[in-house]
C-alpha positions in Angstrom: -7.3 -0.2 -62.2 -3.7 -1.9 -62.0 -2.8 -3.3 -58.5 0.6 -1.0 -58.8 -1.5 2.0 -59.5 -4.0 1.8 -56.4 -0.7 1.3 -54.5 1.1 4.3 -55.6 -2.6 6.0 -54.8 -2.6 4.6 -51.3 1.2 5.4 -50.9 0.7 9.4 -51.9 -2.4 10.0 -49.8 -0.5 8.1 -46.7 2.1 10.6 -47.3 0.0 13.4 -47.7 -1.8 12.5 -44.6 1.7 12.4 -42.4 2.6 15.7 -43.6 -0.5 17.1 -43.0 -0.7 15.2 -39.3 3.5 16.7 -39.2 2.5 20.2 -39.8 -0.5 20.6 -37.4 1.8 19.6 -34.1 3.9 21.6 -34.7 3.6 24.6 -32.2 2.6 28.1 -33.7 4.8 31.4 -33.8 4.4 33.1 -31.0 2.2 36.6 -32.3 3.9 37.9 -29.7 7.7 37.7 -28.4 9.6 40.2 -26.6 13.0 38.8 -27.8 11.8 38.7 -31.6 10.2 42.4 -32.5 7.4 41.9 -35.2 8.3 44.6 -38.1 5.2 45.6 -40.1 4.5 47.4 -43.4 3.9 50.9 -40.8 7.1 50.2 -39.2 9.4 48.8 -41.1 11.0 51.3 -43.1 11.6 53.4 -39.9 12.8 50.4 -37.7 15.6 49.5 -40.4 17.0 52.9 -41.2 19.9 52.6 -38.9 21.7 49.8 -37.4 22.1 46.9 -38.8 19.0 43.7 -38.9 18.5 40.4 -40.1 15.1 39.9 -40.6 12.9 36.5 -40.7 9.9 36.9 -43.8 7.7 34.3 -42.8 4.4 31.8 -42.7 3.1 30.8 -39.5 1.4 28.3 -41.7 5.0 27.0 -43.0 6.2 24.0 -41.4 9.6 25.0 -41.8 9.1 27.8 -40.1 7.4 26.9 -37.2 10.3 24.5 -36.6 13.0 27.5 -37.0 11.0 30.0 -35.2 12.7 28.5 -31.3 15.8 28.8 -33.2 15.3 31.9 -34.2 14.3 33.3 -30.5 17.7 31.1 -28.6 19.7 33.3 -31.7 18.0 36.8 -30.3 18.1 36.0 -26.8 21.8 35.0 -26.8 22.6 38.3 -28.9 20.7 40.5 -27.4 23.5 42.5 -26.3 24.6 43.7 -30.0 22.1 45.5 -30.0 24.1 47.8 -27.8 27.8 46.9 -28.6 27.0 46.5 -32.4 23.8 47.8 -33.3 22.7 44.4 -34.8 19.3 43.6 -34.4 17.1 40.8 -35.2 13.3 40.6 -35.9 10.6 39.2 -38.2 8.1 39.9 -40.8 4.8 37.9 -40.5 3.9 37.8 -44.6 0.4 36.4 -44.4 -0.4 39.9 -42.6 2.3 42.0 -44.4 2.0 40.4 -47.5 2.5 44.2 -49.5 5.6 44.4 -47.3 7.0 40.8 -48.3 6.0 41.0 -52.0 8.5 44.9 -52.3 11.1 42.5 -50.4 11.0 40.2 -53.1 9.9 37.2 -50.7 9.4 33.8 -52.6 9.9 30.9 -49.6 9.7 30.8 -46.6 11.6 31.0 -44.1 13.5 34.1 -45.6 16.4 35.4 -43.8 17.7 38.8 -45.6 20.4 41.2 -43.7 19.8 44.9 -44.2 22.2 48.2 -43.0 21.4 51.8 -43.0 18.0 50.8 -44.7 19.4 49.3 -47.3 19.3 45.4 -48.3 22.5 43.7 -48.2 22.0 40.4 -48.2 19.6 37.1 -48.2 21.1 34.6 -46.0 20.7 30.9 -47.4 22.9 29.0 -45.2 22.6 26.1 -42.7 19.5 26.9 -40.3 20.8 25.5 -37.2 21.9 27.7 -34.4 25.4 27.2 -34.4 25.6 28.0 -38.0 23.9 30.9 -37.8 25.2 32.4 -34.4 28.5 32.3 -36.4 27.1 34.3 -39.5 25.7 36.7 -37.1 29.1 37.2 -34.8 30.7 37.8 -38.5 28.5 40.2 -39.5 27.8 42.5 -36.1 31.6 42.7 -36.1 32.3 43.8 -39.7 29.6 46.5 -38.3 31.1 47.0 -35.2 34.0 47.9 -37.5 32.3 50.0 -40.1 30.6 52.2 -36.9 34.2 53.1 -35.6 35.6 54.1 -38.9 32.4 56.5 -39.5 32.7 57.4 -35.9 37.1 58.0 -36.5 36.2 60.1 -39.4 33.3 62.0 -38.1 35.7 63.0 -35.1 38.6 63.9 -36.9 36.3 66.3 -39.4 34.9 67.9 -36.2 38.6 68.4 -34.5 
């Protein structure tokens, strides 16, 4: 075997190894976090009926994941209150256990971020990652709500009056 070739070898499987070694510190997705509600194939049709949601599909085996995943919770912490003011809300899909719910959501990476109203899918999100970034998209979007609520609620009230 060529000298260039056994290096190439060595050079893949070093890699391979530091991805692997990468992966495995990173910490695991909290099962469990009050700030982040866990939407499953029994509950999600219901919980995304009304109000508006941007919803994380994925992997707690994903690396990138697991890295967005304290993102994720500083972004629904901090926002916590449109879910009052705007009736934005923010929660995940585990797709190793929902993995019926992720394939009808056409899911195909991970981490998936898609934006839903009234039920209905409105958008996949495939923007910058950081917090920043995203606290912007998500100020954006609960206010274009925000907005959309008091014209339905402006016309509701004029019908009734």
């Amino acid at each position: 075997m060529p000298s260039s070739t056994r290096w190439l070898g060595a050079i893949v499987a070093l890699l391979v190894a530091a991805t692997i070694a990468i992966a495995g510190t990173l910490p695991a997705i909290p099962a469990f976090d009050p700030v982040v509600p866990s939407l499953t194939d029994g509950n999600f049709t219901t919980a995304i009926r009304d109000d508006m949601w941007l919803v994380e599909f994925y992997s707690p085996y994903c690396g990138h994941c697991k890295r967005f995943a304290p993102v994720l919770h500083d972004l629904a912490e901090s926002n916590f209150h449109l879910r009052d003011s705007s009736k934005f809300n923010i929660a995940r899909v585990n797709c190793v256990a929902q993995g019926d719910l992720c394939t009808r959501e056409n899911i195909a990476a991970y981490p998936a971020l898609h934006l839903y109203r009234g039920g209905k899918y409105l958008e996949a999100y495939d923007g910058d990652r950081s917090y920043d970034v995203l606290d912007a998209y998500i100020q954006a979007r609960a206010a274009d709500h925000r907005k959309l609520l008091s014209l339905s609620f402006s016309a509701h009230h004029a019908r009734n009056h």
